[in-house]
C-alpha positions in Angstrom: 98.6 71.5 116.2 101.0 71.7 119.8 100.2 74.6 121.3 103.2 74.2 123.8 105.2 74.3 120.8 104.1 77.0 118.5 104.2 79.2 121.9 107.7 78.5 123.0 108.8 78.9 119.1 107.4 82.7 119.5 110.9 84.6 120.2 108.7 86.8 122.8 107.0 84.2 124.4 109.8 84.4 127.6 109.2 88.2 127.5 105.6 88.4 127.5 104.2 89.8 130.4 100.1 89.5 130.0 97.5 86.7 129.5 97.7 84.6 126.3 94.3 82.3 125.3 93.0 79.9 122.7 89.8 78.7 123.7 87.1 76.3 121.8 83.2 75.6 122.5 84.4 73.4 125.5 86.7 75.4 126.9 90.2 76.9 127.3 92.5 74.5 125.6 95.8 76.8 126.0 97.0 79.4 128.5 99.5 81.5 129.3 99.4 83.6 132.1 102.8 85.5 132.8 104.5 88.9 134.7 102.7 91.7 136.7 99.5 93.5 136.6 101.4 95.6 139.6 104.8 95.5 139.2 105.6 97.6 142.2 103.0 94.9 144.1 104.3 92.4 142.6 100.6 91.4 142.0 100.8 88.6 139.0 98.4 89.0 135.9 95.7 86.3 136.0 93.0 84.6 133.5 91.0 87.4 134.9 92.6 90.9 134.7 91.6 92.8 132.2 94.4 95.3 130.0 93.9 97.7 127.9 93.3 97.3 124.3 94.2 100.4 122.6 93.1 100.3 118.9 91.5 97.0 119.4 88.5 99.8 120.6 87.5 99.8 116.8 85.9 96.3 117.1 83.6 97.6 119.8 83.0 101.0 118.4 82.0 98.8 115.1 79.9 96.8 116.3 78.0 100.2 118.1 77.4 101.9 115.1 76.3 98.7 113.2 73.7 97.9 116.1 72.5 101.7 115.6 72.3 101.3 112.0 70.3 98.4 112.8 67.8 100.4 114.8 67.7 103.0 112.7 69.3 105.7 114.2 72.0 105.7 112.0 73.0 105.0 108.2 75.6 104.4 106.1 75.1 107.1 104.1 75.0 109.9 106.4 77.3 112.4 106.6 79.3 114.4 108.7 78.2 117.5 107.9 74.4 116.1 108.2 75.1 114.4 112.0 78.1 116.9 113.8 77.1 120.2 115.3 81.2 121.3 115.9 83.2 123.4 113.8 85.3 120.5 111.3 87.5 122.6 109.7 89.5 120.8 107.2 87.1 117.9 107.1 85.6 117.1 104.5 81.7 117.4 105.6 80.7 114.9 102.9 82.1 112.5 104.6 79.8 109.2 105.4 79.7 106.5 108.0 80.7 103.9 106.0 83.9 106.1 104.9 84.5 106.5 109.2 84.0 102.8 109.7 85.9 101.3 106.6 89.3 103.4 107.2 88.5 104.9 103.5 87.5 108.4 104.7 91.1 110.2 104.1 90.7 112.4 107.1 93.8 114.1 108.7 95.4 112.0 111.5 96.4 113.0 115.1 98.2 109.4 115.6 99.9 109.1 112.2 100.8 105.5 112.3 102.1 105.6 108.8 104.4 107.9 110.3 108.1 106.4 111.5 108.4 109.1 114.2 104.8 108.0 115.4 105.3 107.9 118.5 108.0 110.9 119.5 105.1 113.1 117.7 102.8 111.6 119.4 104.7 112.8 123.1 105.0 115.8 121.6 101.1 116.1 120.7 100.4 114.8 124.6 102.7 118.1 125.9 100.5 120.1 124.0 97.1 118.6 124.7 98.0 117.0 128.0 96.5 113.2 128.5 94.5 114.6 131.8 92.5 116.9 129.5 91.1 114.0 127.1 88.5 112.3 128.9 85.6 113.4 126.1 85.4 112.5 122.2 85.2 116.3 121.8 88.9 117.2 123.6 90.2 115.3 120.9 88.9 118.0 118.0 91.9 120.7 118.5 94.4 118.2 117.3 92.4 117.0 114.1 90.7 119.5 112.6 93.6 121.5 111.4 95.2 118.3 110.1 95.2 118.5 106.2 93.5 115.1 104.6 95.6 112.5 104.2 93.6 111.2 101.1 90.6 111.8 98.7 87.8 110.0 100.7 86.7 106.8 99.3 89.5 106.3 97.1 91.1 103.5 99.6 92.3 101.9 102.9 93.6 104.8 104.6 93.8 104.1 108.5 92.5 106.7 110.7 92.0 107.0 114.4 90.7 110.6 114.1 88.4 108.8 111.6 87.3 106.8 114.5 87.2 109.8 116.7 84.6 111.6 114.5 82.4 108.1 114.4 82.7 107.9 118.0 81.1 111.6 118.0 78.4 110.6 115.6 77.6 107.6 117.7 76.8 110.3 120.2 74.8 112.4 118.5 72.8 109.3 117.2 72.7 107.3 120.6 71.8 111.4 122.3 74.4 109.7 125.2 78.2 110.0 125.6 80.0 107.5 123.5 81.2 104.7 126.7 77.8 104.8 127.7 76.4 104.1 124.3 79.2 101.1 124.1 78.1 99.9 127.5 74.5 99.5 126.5 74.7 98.4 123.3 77.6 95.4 123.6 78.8 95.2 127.2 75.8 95.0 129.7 73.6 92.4 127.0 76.7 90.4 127.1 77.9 90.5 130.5 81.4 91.5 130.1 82.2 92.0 133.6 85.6 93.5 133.3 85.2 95.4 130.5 84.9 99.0 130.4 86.2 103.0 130.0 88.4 102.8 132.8 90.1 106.2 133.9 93.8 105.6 133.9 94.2 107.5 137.7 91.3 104.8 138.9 91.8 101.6 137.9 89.6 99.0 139.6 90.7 95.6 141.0 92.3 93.1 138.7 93.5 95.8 136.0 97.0 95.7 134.0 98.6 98.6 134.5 100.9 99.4 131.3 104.8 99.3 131.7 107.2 101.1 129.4 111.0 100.3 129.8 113.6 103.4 129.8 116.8 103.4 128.3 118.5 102.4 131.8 115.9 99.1 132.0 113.6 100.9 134.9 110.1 100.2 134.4 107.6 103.4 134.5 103.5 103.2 134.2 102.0 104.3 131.1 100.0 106.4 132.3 101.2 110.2 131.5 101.2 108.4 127.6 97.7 107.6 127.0 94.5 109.6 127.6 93.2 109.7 130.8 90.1 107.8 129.6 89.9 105.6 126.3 87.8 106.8 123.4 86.1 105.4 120.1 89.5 105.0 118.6 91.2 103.1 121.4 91.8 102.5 125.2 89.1 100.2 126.2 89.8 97.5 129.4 88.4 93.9 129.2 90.1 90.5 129.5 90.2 87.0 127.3 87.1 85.5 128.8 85.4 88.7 127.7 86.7 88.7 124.5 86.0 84.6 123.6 82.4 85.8 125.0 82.2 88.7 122.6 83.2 86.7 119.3 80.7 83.7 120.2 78.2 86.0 120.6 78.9 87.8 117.1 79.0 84.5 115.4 75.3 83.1 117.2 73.9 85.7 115.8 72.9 87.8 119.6 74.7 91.2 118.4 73.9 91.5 114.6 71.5 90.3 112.1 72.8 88.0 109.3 72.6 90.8 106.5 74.7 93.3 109.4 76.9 90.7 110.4 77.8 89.8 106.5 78.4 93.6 106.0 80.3 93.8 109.5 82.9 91.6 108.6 83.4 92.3 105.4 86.0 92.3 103.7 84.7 96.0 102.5 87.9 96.9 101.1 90.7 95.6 100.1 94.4 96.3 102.3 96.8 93.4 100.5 96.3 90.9 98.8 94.8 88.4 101.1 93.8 91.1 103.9 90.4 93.3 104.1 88.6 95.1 106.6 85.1 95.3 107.3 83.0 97.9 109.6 85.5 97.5 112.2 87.3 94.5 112.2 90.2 93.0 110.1 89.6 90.0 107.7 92.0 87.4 106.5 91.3 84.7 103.7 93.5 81.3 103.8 92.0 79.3 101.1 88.2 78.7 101.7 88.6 79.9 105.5 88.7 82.9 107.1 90.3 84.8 110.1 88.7 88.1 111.6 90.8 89.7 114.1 91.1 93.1 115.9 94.5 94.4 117.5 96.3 96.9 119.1 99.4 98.7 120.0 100.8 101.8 122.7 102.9 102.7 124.8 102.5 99.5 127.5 99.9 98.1 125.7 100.4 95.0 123.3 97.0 93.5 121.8 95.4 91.3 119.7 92.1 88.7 119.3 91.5 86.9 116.5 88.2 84.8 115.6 88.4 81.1 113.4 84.4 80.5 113.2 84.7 77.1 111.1 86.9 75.9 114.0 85.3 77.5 116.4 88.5 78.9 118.4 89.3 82.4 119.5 92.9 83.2 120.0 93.8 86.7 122.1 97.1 87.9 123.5 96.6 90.5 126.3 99.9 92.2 127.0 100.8 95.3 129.4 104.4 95.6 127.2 105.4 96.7 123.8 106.5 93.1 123.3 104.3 92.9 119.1 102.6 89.4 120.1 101.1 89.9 116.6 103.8 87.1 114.5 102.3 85.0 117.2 99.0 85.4 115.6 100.1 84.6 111.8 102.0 81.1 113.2 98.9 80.2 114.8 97.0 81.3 111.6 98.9 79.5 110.1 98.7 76.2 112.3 94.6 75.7 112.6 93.8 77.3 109.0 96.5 74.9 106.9 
């Protein structure tokens, strides 16, 4: 497998402004570190800075509700209507964790991905409910509980951020603490991921990406009147690629979840495509007798992915602060070190 090659055959790779990793047990054995955590400082990104991760949240937000399974403060079979104290109305209140977690829970979604004009509603949704004012899991309600259901709940793959909005509420309820502080408990200060975090948009600390989004003239702006103010259960964590390759070796020695949780985690639970299943919160991808987990993400400025090969023991993540889609990058490398 040449790295240098199967990087430089990537038709973004010139373009990508962020920090690219493949690491093993012994260390990084590939890196790309390119463009600006600061453009207006002209401050370079580094091995170090951590970006946000938009969706790629879920992993963590998975592997929260799992551990509080785990300790019993939570089941799979619970239900909305038996965990929430707000007002759901058009939710379905039978609705269970396992639906929330699996993307199978058909619940009405704020950030209709499915959607080709995605992202011009989803500007429009931000002028309504403006990104200052969503800082807590409970600001987000407004927008999702007049939504309609998208699908019967447990009749398939449906995804859903507001889905993840409502487990992020439930985590709360069950963990009696807000939701970041429940993260940071359960998966960030055991690990010591030391640039990971909820970081508020308007206060970034040292060594954080800011996201860029290009105009129609070529100007760079910061991202930061387009996302929420503070990142939530279904997206907008920080953290970096040495937190990330931490994270996944972790999962796999067995220091986050038990063998019977971490079989369950990962899945697949149900089906996407043929090939392609998702567990409690991350994505699964079979290549004969191996398998890839990954998580990713995508917003405006905000380009993400990391992806897990436990028989080989390497964790691939691409940490970009452009809308650049590093994700081909991942199925070439899948492709490469699974054969």
């Amino acid at each position: 497998m040449h790295l240098e090659t199967l990087w430089n055959q990537w038709d973004g790779a010139q373009a990508f402004s962020g920090v690219f990793t493949i690491s093993s047990e012994e260390g990084v054995l590939f890196q790309r570190c390119q463009g600006y955590r600061n453009r207006s400082e002209r401050l370079p990104n580094n091995p170090n800075t951590a970006f946000g991760i938009a969706s790629g949240t879920k992993l963590f937000t998975g592997l929260t509700a799992c551990r509080l399974i785990e300790s019993g403060r939570l089941s799979l079979q619970d239900t909305l209507g038996e965990l929430l104290p707000y007002d759901l109305g058009q939710i379905d209140r039978r609705i269970t964790i396992y639906q929330l977690l699996t993307h199978t829970s058909g619940v009405g979604d704020y950030i209709d991905e499915d959607d080709p004009d995605c992202d011009v509603k989803l500007e429009a949704l931000y002028r309504k409910y403006p990104v200052y004012t969503l800082e807590n899991l409970s600001d987000y309600l407004p927008a999702i509980i007049p939504l309609p259901p998208k699908a019967v709940p447990g009749s398939g793959y449906c995804y859903s951020n507001s889905g993840y909005i409502l487990l992020g509420l439930v985590i709360e309820e069950a963990a009696g603490k807000p939701f970041s502080s429940c993260v940071q408990d359960e998966i960030i200060a055991p690990l010591r991921l030391l640039h990971t975090g909820f970081y508020a948009t308007h206060a970034l600390p040292a060594n954080t990406a800011y996201g860029y989004m290009e105009d129609a003239q070529g100007q760079w702006h910061s991202n930061i009147f387009h996302i929420p103010i503070r990142g939530g259960s279904d997206g907008g964590l920080y953290t970096c690629a040495m937190d990330l390759d931490r994270l996944w070796r972790a999962l796999f020695a067995g220091r986050i979840l038990s063998p019977t949780m971490l079989q369950a985690f990962l899945g697949p639970q149900v089906p996407i495509r043929e090939g392609l299943g998702y567990g409690l919160g991350v994505y699964c991808r079979k290549a004969g007798t191996d398998t890839v987990y990954y998580a990713e993400g995508g917003d405006f400025g905000i380009d993400f992915f990391t992806a897990c090969f436990p028989r080989q023991q390497i964790v691939v993540t691409a940490l970009g602060n452009t809308q650049r889609n590093a994700l081909p990058l991942l199925d070439a490398l899948s492709a490469a070190i699974l054969g």
